[in-house]
N, C-alpha and C positions, 0 to 999 in steps of 0.2 A: 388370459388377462395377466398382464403385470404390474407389481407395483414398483415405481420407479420414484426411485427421490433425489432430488438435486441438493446438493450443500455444497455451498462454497465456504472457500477459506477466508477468512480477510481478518486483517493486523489492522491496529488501530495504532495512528503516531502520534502519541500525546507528548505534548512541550506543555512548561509553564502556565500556558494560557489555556488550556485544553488542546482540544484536537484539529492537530495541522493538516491531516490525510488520512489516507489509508491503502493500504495492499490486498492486492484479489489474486487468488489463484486463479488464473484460465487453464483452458486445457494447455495451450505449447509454453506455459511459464507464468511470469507471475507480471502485475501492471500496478502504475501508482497513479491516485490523485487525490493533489491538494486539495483544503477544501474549496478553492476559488474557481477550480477550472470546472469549467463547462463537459468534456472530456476526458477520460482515461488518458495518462501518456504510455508510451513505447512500452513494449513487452520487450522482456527479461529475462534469462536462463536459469535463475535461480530468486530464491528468496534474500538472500545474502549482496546480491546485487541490486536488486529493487531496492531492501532498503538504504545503500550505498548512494543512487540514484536520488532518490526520494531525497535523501540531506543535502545531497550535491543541489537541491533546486532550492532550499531554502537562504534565506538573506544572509551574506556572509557572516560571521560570527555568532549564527544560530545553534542555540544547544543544542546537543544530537539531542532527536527524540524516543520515548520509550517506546518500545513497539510491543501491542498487547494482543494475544490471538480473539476475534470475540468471538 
């Protein structure tokens, strides 16, 4: 018998208003979703690019957000 435990990574992206998103580590990289979508979007080669991604989707003139590991 083994014991096996799953944790994932995930970054929370807080703006002004609270929380915009958040980032998942998957096994081939990292994935972001807002909180509106339905959906995970596109995987990513790094964390550094997700959240690059991640601001790129928000309304232009949006503050970058804080990214917090939880």
């Amino acid at each position: 018998m083994s014991d096996t435990t799953l944790t994932a990574r995930t970054w929370l992206a807080q703006g002004p208003a609270g929380t915009i998103g958040w980032i998942t580590k998957m096994p081939d990289g990292y994935t972001f979703t807002l909180r509106n979508d339905s959906q995970p979007r596109s995987v990513y080669p790094s964390l550094e690019v997700a959240k690059a991604a991640l601001q790129a989707s928000l309304v232009p003139g949006s503050d970058r957000p804080e990214f917090v590991e939880h």
